[in-house]
Structure formats: structure tokens, C-alpha cells
C-alpha positions in Angstrom: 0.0 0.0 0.0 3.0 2.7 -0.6 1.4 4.6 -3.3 -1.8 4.8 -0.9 0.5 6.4 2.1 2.5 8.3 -0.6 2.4 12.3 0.0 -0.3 13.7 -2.3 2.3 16.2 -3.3 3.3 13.1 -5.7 0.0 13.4 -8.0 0.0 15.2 -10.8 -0.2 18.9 -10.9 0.2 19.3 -7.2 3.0 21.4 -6.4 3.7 22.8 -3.2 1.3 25.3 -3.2 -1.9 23.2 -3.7 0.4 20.4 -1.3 -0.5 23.2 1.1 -3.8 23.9 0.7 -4.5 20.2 0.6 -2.9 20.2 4.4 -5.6 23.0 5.2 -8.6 20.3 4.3 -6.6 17.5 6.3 -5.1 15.7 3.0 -1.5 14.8 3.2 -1.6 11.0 1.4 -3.3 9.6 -1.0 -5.2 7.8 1.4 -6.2 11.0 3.0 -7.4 12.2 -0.3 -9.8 9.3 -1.2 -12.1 9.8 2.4 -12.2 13.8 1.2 -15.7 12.7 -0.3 -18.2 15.2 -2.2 -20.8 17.1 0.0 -22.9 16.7 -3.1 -23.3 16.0 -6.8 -24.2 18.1 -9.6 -26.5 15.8 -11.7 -26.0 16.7 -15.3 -28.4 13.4 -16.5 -31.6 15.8 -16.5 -31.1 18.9 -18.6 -33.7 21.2 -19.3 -34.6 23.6 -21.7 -33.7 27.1 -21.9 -36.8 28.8 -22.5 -38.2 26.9 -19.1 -35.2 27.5 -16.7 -35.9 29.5 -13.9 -34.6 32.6 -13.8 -32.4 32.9 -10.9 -32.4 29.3 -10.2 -29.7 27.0 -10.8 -29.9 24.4 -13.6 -28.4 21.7 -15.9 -28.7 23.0 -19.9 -27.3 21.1 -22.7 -25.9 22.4 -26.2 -23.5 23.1 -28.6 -21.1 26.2 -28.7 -21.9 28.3 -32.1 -19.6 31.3 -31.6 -16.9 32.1 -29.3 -17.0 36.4 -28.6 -13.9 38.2 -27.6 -12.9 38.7 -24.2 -14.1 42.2 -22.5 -12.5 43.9 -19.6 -14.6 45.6 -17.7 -12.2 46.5 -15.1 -9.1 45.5 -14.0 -9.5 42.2 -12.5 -12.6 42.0 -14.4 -13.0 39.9 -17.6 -15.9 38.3 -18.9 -15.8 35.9 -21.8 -19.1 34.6 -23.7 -20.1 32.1 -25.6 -23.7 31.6 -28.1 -25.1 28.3 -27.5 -27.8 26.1 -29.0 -30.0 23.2 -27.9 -31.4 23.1 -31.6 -34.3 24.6 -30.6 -33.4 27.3 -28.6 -30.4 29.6 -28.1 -28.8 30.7 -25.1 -25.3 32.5 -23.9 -22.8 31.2 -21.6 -21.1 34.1 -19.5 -17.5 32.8 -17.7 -16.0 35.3 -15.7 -12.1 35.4 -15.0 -10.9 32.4 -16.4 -9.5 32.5 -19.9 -8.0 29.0 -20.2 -11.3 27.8 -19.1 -12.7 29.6 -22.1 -10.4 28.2 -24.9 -10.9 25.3 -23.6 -14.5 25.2 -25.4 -14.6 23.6 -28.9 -16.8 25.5 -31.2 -18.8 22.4 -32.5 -19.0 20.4 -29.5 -21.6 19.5 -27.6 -21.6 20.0 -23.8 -23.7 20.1 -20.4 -23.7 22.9 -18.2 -25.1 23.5 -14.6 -25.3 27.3 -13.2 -27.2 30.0 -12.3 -30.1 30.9 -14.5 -30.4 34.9 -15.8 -31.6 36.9 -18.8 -34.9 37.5 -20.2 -37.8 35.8 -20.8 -36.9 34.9 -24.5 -33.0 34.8 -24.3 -31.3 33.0 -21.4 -27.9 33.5 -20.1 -26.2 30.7 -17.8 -24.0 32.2 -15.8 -19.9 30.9 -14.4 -21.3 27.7 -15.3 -19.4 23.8 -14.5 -19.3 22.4 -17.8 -18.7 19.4 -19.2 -18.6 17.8 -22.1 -22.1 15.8 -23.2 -21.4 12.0 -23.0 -18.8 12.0 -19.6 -19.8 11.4 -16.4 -23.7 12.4 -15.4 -22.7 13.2 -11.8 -20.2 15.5 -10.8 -18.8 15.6 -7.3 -18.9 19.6 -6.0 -16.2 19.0 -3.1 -15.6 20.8 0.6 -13.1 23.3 -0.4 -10.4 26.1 0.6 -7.7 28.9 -1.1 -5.4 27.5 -3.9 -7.9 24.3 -4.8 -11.0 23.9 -6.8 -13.9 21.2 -7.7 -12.1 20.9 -10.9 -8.8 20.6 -9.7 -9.6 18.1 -6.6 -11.2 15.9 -9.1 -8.7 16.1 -11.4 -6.6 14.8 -8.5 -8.6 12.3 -7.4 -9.2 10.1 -10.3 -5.4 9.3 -10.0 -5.9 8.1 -6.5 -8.7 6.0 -7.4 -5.7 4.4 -10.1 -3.6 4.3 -7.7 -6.5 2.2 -5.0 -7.6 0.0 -8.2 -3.9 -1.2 -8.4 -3.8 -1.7 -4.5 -7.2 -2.0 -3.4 -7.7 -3.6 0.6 -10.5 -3.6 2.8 -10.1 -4.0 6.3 -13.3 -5.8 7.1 -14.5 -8.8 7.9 -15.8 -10.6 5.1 -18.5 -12.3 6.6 -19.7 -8.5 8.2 -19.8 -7.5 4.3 -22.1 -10.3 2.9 -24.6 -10.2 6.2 -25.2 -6.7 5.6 -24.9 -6.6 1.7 -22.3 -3.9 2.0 -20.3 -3.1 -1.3 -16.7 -3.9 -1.0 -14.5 -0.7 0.4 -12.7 0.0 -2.9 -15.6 -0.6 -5.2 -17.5 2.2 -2.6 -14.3 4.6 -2.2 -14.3 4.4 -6.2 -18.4 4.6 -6.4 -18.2 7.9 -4.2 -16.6 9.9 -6.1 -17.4 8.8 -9.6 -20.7 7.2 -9.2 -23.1 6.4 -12.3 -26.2 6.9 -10.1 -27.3 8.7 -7.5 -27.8 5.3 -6.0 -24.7 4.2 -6.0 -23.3 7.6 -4.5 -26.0 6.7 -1.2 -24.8 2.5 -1.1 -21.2 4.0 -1.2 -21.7 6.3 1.6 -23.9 3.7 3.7 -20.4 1.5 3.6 -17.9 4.4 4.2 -20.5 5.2 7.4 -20.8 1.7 8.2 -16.4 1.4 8.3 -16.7 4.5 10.8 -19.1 3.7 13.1 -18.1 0.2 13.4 -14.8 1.7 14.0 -15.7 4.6 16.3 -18.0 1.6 18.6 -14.7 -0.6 19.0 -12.4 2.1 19.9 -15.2 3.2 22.6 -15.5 -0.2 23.8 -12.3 -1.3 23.9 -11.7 2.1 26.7 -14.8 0.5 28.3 -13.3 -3.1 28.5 -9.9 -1.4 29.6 -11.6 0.9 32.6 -12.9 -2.5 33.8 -9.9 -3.8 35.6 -9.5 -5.2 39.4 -10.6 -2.0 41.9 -9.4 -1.9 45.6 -12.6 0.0 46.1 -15.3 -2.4 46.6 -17.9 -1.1 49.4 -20.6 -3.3 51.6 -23.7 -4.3 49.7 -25.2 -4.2 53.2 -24.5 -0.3 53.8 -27.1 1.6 54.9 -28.1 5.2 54.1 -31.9 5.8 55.1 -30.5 8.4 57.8 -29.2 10.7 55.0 -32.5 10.2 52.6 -34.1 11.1 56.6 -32.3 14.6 57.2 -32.7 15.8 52.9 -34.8 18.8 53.2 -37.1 17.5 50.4 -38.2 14.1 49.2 -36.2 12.2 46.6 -37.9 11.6 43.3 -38.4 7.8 42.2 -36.1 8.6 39.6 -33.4 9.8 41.5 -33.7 6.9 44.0 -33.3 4.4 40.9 -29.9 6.3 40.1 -28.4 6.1 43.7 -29.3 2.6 43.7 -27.6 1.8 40.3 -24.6 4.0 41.4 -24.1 2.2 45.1 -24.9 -1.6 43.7 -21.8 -0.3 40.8 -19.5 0.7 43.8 -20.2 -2.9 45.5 -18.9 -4.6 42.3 -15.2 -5.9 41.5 -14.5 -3.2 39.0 -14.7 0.5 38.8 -18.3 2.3 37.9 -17.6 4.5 35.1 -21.4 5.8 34.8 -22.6 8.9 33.3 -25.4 10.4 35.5 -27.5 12.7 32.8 -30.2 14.4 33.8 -32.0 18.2 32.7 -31.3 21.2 34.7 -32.6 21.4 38.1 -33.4 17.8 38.0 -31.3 16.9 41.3 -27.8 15.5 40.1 -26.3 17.1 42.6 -28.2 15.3 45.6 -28.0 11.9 43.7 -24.1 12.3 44.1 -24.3 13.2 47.8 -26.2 10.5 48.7 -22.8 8.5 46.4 -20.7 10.5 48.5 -21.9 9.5 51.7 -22.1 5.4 50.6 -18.7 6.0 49.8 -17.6 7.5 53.6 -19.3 5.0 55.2 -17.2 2.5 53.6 -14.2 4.4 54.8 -13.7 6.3 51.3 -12.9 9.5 50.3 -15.0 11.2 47.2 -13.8 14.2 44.9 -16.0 16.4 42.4 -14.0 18.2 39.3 -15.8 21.2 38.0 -15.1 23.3 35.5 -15.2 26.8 36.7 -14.8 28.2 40.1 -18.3 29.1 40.3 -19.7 25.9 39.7 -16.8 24.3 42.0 -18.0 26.6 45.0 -21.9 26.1 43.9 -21.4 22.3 44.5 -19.0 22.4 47.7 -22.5 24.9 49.0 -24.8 22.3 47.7 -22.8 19.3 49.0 -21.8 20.9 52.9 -25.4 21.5 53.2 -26.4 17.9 52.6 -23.4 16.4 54.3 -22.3 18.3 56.9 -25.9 17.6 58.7 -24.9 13.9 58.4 -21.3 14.4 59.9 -19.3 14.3 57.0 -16.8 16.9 56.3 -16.4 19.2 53.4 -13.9 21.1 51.9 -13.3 23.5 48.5 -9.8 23.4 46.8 -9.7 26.0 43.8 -7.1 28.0 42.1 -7.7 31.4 43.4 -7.4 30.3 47.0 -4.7 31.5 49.4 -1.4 29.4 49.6 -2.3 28.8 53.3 -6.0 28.0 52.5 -4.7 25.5 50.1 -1.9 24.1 52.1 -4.9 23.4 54.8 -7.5 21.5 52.9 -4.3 19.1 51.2 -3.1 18.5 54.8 -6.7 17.4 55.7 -7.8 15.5 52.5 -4.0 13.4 53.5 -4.9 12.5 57.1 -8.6 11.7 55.8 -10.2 15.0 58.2 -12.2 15.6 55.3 -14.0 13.4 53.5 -15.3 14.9 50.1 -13.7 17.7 48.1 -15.7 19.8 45.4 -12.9 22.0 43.0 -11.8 22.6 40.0 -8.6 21.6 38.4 -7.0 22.3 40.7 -7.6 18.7 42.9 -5.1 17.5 40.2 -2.4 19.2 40.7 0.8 16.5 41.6 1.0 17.9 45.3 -2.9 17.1 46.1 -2.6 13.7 47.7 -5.7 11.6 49.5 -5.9 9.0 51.9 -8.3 7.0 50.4 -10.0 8.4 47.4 -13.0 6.1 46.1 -15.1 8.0 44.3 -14.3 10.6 41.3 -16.9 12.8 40.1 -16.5 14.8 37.4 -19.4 18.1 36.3 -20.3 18.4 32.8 -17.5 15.9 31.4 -17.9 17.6 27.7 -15.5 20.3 29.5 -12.7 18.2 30.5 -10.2 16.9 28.3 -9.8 13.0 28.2 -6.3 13.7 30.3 -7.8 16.1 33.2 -10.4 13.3 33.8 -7.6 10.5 33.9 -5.6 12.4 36.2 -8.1 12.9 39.0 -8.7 9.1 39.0 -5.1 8.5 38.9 -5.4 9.9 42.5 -7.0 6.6 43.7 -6.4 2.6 43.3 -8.8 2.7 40.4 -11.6 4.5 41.9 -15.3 4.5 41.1 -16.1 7.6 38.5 -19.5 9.4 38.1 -19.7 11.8 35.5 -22.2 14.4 35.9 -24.2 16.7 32.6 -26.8 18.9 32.7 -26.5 18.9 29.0 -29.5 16.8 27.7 -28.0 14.7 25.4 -29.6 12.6 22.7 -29.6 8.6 23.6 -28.2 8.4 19.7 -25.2 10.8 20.5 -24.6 9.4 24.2 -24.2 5.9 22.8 -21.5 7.5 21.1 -19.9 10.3 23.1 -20.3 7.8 25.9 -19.9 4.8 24.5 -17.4 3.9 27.4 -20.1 4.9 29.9 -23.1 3.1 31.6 -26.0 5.9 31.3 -28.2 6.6 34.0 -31.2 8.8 33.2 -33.3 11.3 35.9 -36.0 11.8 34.0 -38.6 13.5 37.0 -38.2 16.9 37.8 -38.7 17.9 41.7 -42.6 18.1 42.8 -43.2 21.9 42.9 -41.3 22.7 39.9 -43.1 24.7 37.2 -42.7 24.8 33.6 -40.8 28.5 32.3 -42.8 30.2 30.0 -40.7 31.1 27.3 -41.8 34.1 24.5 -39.0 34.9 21.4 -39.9 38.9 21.1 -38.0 41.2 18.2 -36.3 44.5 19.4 -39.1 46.5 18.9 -40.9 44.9 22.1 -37.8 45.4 24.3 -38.9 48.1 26.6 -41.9 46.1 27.0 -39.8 43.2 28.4 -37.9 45.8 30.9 -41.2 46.4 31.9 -42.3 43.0 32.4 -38.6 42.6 34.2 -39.5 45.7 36.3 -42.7 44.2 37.7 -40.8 41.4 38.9 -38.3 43.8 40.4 -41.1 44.9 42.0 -42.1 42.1 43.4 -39.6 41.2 45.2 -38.1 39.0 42.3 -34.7 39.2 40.2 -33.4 38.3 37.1 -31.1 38.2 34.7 -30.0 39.6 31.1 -28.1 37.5 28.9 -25.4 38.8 26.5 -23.9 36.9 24.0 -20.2 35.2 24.6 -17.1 38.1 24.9 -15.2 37.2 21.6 -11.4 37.9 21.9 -11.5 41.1 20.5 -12.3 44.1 22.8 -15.4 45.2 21.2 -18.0 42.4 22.7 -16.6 43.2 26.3 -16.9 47.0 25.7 -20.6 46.5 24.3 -21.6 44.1 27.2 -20.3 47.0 29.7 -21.7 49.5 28.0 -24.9 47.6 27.9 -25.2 47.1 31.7 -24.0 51.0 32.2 -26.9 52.0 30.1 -29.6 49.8 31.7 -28.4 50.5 35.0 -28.8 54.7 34.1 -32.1 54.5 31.7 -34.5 51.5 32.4 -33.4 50.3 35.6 -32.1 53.4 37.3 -33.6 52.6 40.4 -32.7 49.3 41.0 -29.0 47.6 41.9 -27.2 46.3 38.4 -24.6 43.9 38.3 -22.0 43.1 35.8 -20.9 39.4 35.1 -18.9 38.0 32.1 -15.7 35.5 31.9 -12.8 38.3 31.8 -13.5 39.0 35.3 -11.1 37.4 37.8 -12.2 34.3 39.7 -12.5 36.8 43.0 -14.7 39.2 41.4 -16.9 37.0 39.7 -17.5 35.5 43.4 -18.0 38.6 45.0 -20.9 39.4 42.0 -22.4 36.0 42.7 -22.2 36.5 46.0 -24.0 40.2 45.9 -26.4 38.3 43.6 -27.5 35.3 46.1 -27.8 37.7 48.8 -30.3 39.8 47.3 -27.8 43.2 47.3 -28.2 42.7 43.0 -31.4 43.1 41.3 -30.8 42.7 37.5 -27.4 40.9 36.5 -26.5 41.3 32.9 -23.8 38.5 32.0 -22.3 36.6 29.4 -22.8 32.7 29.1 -21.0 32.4 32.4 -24.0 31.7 34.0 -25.2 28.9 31.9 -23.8 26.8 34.3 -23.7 26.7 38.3 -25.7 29.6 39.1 -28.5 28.5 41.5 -30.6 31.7 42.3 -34.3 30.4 43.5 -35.6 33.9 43.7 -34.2 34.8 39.8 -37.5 34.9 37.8 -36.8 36.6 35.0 -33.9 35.5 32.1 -33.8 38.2 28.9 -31.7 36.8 26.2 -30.3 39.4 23.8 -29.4 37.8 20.2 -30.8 34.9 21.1 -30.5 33.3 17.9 -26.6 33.1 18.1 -26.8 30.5 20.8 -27.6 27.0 19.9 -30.7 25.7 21.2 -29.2 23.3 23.9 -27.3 26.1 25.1 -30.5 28.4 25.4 -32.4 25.8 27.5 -29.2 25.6 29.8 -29.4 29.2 30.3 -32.8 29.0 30.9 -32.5 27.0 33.3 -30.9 29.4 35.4 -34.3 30.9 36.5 -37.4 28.7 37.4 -35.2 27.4 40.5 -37.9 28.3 43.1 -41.5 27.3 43.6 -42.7 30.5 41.9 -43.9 31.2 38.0 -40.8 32.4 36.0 -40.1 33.4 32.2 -37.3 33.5 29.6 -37.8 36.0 27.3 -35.8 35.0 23.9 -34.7 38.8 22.0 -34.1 38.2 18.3 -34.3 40.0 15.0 -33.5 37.6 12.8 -36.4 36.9 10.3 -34.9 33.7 9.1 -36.8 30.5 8.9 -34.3 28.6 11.2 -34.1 31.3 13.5 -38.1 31.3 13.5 -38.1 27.3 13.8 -35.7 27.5 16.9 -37.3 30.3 18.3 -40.7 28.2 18.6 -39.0 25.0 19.3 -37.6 26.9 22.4 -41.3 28.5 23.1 -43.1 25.4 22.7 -40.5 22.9 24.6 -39.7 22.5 28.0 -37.8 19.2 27.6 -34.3 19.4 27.9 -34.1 15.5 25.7 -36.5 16.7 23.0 -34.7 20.2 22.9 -31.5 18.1 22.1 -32.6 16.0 19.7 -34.2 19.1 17.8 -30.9 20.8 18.0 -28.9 17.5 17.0 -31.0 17.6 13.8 -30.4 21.5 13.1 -26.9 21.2 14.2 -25.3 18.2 13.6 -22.7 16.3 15.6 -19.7 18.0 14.7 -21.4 21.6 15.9 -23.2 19.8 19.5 -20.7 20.5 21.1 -17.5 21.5 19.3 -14.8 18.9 19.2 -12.7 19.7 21.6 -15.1 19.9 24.4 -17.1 16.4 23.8 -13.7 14.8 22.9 -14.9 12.6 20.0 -13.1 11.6 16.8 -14.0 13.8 13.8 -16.8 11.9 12.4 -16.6 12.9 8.6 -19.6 10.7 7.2 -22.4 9.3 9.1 -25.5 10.9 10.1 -25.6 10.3 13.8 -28.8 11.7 14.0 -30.3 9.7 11.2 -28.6 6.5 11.3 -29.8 5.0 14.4 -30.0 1.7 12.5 -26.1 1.7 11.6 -25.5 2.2 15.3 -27.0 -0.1 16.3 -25.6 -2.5 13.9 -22.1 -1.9 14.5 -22.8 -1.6 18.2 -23.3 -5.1 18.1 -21.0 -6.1 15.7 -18.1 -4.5 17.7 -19.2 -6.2 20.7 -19.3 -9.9 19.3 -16.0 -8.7 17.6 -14.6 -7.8 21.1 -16.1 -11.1 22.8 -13.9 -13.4 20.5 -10.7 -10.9 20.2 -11.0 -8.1 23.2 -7.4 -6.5 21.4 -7.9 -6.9 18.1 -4.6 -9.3 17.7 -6.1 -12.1 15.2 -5.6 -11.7 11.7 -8.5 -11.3 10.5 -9.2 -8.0 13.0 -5.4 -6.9 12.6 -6.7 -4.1 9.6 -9.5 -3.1 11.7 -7.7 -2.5 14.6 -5.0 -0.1 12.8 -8.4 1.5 11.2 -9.2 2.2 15.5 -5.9 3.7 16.2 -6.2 5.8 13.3 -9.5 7.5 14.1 -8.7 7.6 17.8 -4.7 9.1 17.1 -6.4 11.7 15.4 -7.9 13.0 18.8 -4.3 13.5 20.2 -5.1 13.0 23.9 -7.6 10.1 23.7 -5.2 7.6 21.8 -5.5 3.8 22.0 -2.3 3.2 21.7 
């Protein structure tokens, strides 16, 4: 397989320059080239006629060139070059802009397709910067991803030497008896069918196989880290322990469905290897209680627990939450973050050594090398899609294979958490606390804004607060000056008589504390902020969220905002501030107005979205999944889901022959992560 793993800088007509802009789309071999695969096709099988093109629509026309005109230069940089056409019926002019060997190219005489956009009048049409090709080639043209320095053309060009290259050394590196059961077409044959296929048809059987190769791949790599977490733990706790006294001094009853998740979590910790569960549940569903009551199985078994979270907000929110539930039931507490005091620092490691406390909430840093425990059992971790692979790994690393509960207030599709978490066991709360009532939720335009600060006023006014939303400080000054100039202007025109407060992420970690701090205690009325908030904030008498520019948040991270308010028994609102008129912005808009679900919200925003946008990469840690619809191919998961496992069952590393291919296939997808190799 050299010429496959040869750089592509060795094809024809690829110098250093395109070499380069090849590297910019993640091409560098042959190999690499051959999965760059078309976002579409231009199907040139279905031409139509001139007189009944569209104008201003983009169409397929078919004829022969007539006359050739010379070129004219409008201005410099700016030549146009046209062409008379025929059908044999009717006549119509190509118009090519900038690209004079393009233009010779054309044969006067020859017939030829072309697919563009549609101008002119209604008895002369013009095609304009049309592809063209000539009649009789191939019917489907691949139009691919692109950047500087490289065209459709050009990559196409490239690739039909690669697929010469692949039909002298063709390999496929599965199973044969996983082809025929699922009347897949052979990897070359669907590599080759991808980018030149004859039908539409064949394009979609192609892609089914390329998805099939990747999620098949993608499923072993995830449970092959799930097989691996499974070794020998020190930790196993007393089936027999007893915790009714905690449930006893909770200020509330648990819900059914958090009493199902503390019981899967404590019969995990009384098993020979670790837990490695994912606790999911929607915002202000009562995660936080569910890992107390894991916190205190765990002390009573003579363990220690810790909880990672990602900002020093949500670190101190849970160490609040948690000393509140535990210190009742004699367990001590402690917070360990990065803007503490040497001493303070120096204190809570000297106590989390001799075992004095018992359960730690911080953020990162509870991993630093000098942060040592006497018996560490239980590792939780706070929206995991925040921590790198590595952060996670080195909090357990503190323990003799400890238990690990990780924590999300992200709603997350079942379809994307069989993949995200593919080395987790799930565990769903899917009850909100009795009391709770659903936020009413309105999308408004600008025009209606002073009628919202009215709205917000009232609430003022009743004793209420609440919040107005921002969208994210870029790293360019002029977000951070308009969100302060925002606040300064509320808090000396609309809301001059009440207390404003200023949050966003710039802040240090002491200020934003002492904002929070001024917030919880009543001493703010109206805090305008920045996404900060989305997470960790727990306000029960906040009533009232405003979202400016709502429409540049995605629609999970608008009901994570929203779920800032709505933390009390009373009625509260989110009131969604947009002016953009366009249909997706309207569809998300009502989706958000309409929905209360966290799950449904997800999956809506999955399908709007994609994958690749959910979260961004390098939060959710997952390989770069180039082909398969998660969100539509539900069966393919589940197909390869099995298939992995019965492959696993018979080889668990991949060392037989037969699964030697696939297993460099895993390494590949998961090496390109970095962090989260399998190596």
C-alpha cells in the first residue's frame, strides 16, 4: 500500500502550493485524499430547456457552442468571456467570468452540459460561471468541501489518479462475513463509487459502507476504553450499607427517579471493578443530591469522594450544595480551587492526606501533583464535555482505580450518548422535583424590548430578580466594551432605580464570586452577564432570564441558560430577543417556546446542528466523524454496536488476523484526537 500512504504532493499537478492547501482540508496521502468525499453532486443526467429555466435558479442546460466572442474587460480584475449556445431549438449564452484557459478550452462544434445559475430575459437566457462538461462523460459530478489555492475541478482532477492508484492496490479491512450479512459493497468498489458514481444510488450505497467502516470503527475504539476501565478496583464497598438516615435529614423528598440512580450507582460501587457511569439528567433535575447520597455510601465504607468542576463558580456552587447535605450527616467538606490562598490551600491538602475531610468539590485544581488523598473512592467529574480525556484521567489516577460518576446537565440525545459515551453506563433522571413549574418562554424582536424591561420591572417589584443574557465576549475588545456598555446604560435609563450587576468570563475568579455573591444575597437586582452563568448559578428567587441575540446560541445552550431561572417554587419566564427573520431562526425560536424538555430540545438541536457543531470537538472529545449521520442512522448504530461487541467477545485487542486491519483503522480514528489515543 506505498502509493496509498504516498504524500499527495506526488499526484500530478500538485506542487507545493496546492500540497499546502491540501494540508488546510486535512489531506497529506493519497489515502487521506480518497475519504475527502463530495458534500454533493451536480447531476448533469436531467437537462432542461432554456426557454423553461428559472430565472435565478440553478440548472443543468445542454448544447452546442456556435460562436466564441472576444474577451471584454470591464475593469481590471474583471474579464468576462461569452459564448452563443444552442440546444437546436433554442439559443442561449454562456457568460464565464475570469478564467481564460477555461474559455479556450470550449470547442466551437461540440456539444456540452452545463449546470449554473439561470439569468436573462424571458426569450433569451444566459447561464452564468457555469461547470461544464462535455455531453457524454460522467452524469454526476462531485462539488467538493473546499479552501484557497484548490477547486472542484482541480480536486477531481486529483482524485481520479488516486482511485488508479486504489484500483492497483485495493484492501479492505473488514470482515468478510460482516460484508455479505449486511450486503455492504466492497470498500474499494465504494471509495471508487463515491466519487465517480453512475447513479445517485450508488453515491448513497457507497456512503452507507464508508458510514458503516466508521461507526463500526468509532463503537470498537469506545469499547475497547470500556473493557480497559474494567480492571481489578481496591474499592469495593458493603452491599449491606445503609443510608436511610441521609434520605431522613434531605430537606425534600427524593424523586423515584433519583432513587433508581443512587441505587444503580451504590450496587456499581459494590462490584469488583470501577463504575464508570454517566449520571444525565436536565437542569434542576437533582444530580447534585444523587451524588451526595454516592458521597456518603462512599464514607461510610471508609472512602474518600472528589468532584471536578469546570469553573470556580460551579466548584463553590457544589461544595455549597454538598456541605449543606453532608455536613448535617457528619461528614466533612472542603473547597480546593485555584484562586485560594497558599495557606487555605496548604490546609484543605493536609486534611484530605490525614482523611479530616472526606469529600472535596474544586476545580482543576484537585489534580495538581502535590494534592494527595488518603483514600480516594469516588471521582466525580461536572459536565465531562469540559474536561479533556487527560484532566479526567488524572483525578482518577489519584486513587487505586476508583469509582467515576460523571455528571451533565446537557441533555444529550440517547443516539449521540451511545457514542460520546460509548465507554459509559447511562443513567437517566428523568422526574423533575414536585413543585417545579414549567418556564414560560416568549421569542420577542427589538421592537418589544422596553416592554420586556417592563415586564422585568414588575418582577423587580415584586420582590423578584433576574437576569440579562449577553452573547459570549469574543477575543476582540469590542464584545466586552458592548456588554459593559450595555449594563452602564440599563443601569442609568431603564433600571435606574434598582441595583445592576455586571458578570462576564474576563472578570477574575474573586470578582466574579463577589458578583455572585452580591447576587444570592439579594444586594443585586438585575445581573446582565455573558454565558457564564449557563452553568452553576443557583438563584431560586431569579424569575426573570432576557436573552439578547438569542439566535446566536444553539438551542441546547438556550435551554441551559434558561434553566438558570425557574429554580424556586414560583412562576418564571425566559424572554428570547431576536431580529432575525430567518426560517431557522423562526423554527428555533418556537421550538424553544413550545419545549420545556431538555431531551427533545437536544434531539431538535442534534438535527439543526449536527454532531460535529453539538458541542464542538474539543469539548465532547470525540473523533472527527466525517460521514455518518448520527442523527439519522440510528440503525447503523445499532448494527455496528453489536457487531463491535461480538468482535470484542472473540478478540478483546484486536490481535487475530483477521481484525489486525480493523484494529489499525481504530488507532487511526482515535490518534487523530491526540489526547484520547488507543495506543
Amino acid at each position: 500500500m506505498d502509493g496509498l500512504f504516498m504524500p499527495v504532493s506526488r499526484l500530478k499537478g500538485v506542487g507545493e502550493k496546492k500540497s499546502k492547501a491540501y494540508e488546510k482540508l486535512g489531506v497529506s496521502t493519497v489515502y487521506d485524499l480518497l475519504y475527502h468525499l463530495p458534500r454533493d453532486y451536480v447531476d448533469f443526467s436531467c437537462p432542461v430547456s432554456p426557454l423553461s429555466a428559472p430565472i435565478n435558479e440553478y440548472c443543468v442546460l445542454q448544447g452546442t457552442i456556435v460562436k466564441k466572442f472576444p474577451e471584454q474587460r470591464i475593469r481590471k480584475g474583471l474579464s468576462i468571456f461569452k459564448a452563443a449556445v444552442t440546444d437546436g431549438l433554442h439559443d442561449f449564452t454562456v457568460v464565464i467570468y475570469n478564467n481564460l484557459y477555461g474559455f479556450r478550452a470550449l470547442q466551437t462544434g461540440t456539444e456540452y452540459c452545463f449546470y449554473g445559475k439561470i439569468t436573462g430575459t424571458k426569450l433569451r437566457r444566459e447561464i452564468n460561471n457555469p461547470k461544464i462538461i462535455k455531453k457524454g462523460i460522467e452524469k454526476f459530478q462531485p462539488v467538493y468541501p473546499l479552501t484557497t489555492g484548490l477547486t472542484s475541478a482541480s480536486i477531481h482532477q486529483n482524485m481520479r489518479e488516486a482511485v488508479s492508484i486504489l484500483d492497483k492496490e485495493p484492501f479492505d479491512s473488514m470482515p468478510h462475513y460482516l460484508i455479505i450479512e449486511n450486503g455492504l459493497m466492497s470498500l474499494s468498489s465504494a471509495l471508487k463509487s463515491v466519487h465517480f458514481p453512475q447513479s445517485l444510488e450508488e453515491a448513497e450505497r457507497a456512503r452507507t459502507r464508508l458510514a458503516f467502516d466508521e461507526m463500526l470503527t468509532l463503537q470498537l475504539g469506545m469499547l475497547i476504553l470500556k473493557n480497559r476501565s474494567r480492571k481489578k478496583t481496591s474499592c469495593v464497598m458493603n452491599a449491606e450499607t445503609d443510608i436511610r438516615d441521609f434520605f431522613e435529614i434531605l430537606p425534600f423528598a427524593m424523586t423515584d427517579a433519583q432513587k433508581n440512580a443512587v441505587n444503580e450507582i451504590t450496587s456499581d460501587f459494590c462490584c469488583g471493578f470501577p463504575m464508570n457511569r454517566l449520571l444525565q439528567g436536565d437542569v434542576g433535575s437533582g444530580k447534585t443530591a444523587v451524588a451526595a447520597a454516592a458521597c456518603v455510601y462512599a464514607a461510610k465504607n471508609g472512602y474518600q469522594s472528589a468532584l471536578m468542576a469546570p469553573t470556580e463558580i460551579l466548584a463553590s456552587q457544589h461544595y455549597a450544595t454538598l456541605s449543606s447535605f453532608l455536613e448535617p450527616a457528619g461528614i466533612k467538606t472542603a473547597l480546593l480551587t485555584g484562586s485560594m490562598t497558599v495557606k487555605q490551600k496548604n490546609e484543605v491538602k493536609k486534611k484530605l492526606v490525614s482523611g479530616e475531610v472526606q469529600v472535596v468539590a474544586g476545580t482543576h485544581a484537585i489534580i495538581q501533583k502535590d494534592v494527595r488523598f488518603d483514600n480516594l473512592g469516588l471521582v466525580i467529574t461536572d459536565e465531562q464535555h469540559r474536561f479533556g480525556v487527560a484532566q479526567r484521567a488524572a483525578l482518577a489516577d489519584k486513587g487505586q482505580s476508583p469509582h467515576r460518576l460523571v455528571m451533565s446537565a446537557t441533555p444529550i440525545p440517547r443516539t449521540l450518548a451511545l457514542i460520546i459515551y460509548g465507554d459509559l453506563d447511562i443513567t437517566v433522571i428523568n422526574q423533575m422535583p414536585k413543585g417545579r413549574l414549567p418556564i414560560k418562554t416568549y421569542a420577542v424582536t427589538g421592537k418589544l424590548r422596553q416592554r420586556a424591561y417592563n415586564f422585568i420591572i414588575n418582577e423587580l417589584e415584586n420582590g423578584r430578580q433576574a437576569y440579562i443574557v449577553c452573547p459570549v465576549i469574543e477575543e476582540n475588545g469590542g464584545e466586552l466594551q458592548a456588554v459593559t456598555a450595555y449594563s452602564d446604560n440599563l443601569r442609568n435609563g431603564a433600571f435606574v432605580n434598582y441595583e445592576v450587576g455586571l458578570l462576564h468570563g474576563r472578570m477574575k475568579a474573586s470578582e466574579k464570586e463577589s458578583v455572585m455573591n452580591d447576587f444570592k444575597a439579594r444586594r443585586i437586582d438585575l445581573l446582565v452577564c455573558t454565558t457564564v452563568v449557563e452553568v452553576g448559578v443557583d438563584v431560586p428567587n431569579a424569575s426573570v432570564m432576557l436573552i439578547e441575540n438569542a439566535e446566536r446560541f444553539g438551542l441546547s445552550q438556550l435551554h441551559q441558560l434558561r434553566g438558570r431561572v425557574g429554580r424556586g417554587n414560583s412562576q418564571s419566564y425566559c424572554i428570547l430577543v431576536t431580529d432575525n427573520p430567518g426560517e431557522d431562526c423562526v423554527k428555533r425560536m418556537k421550538i424553544m417556546s413550545n419545549t420545556s424538555d431538555g431531551f427533545k430540545i437536544s434531539e431538535e438541536d442534534l438535527k439543526l446542528r449536527g454532531p460535529g457543531d453539538f458541542f464542538g470537538r474539543r469539548q465532547h472529545g470525540l473523533p472527527p466523524i466525517k460521514i455518518a449521520d448520527i442523527a439519522g442512522n440510528m440503525n447503523i448504530i445499532n448494527i455496528t454496536k453489536k457487531a463491535a461487541e461480538n468482535i470484542l467477545k472473540a478478540d478483546p485487542e484486536l490481535e487475530s488476523l483477521e481484525n489486525r486491519s480493523l484494529k489499525l483503522d481504530v488507532m487511526r480514528l482515535f490518534s487523530v484526537n491526540g489526547e484520547n489515543g488507543l495506543n
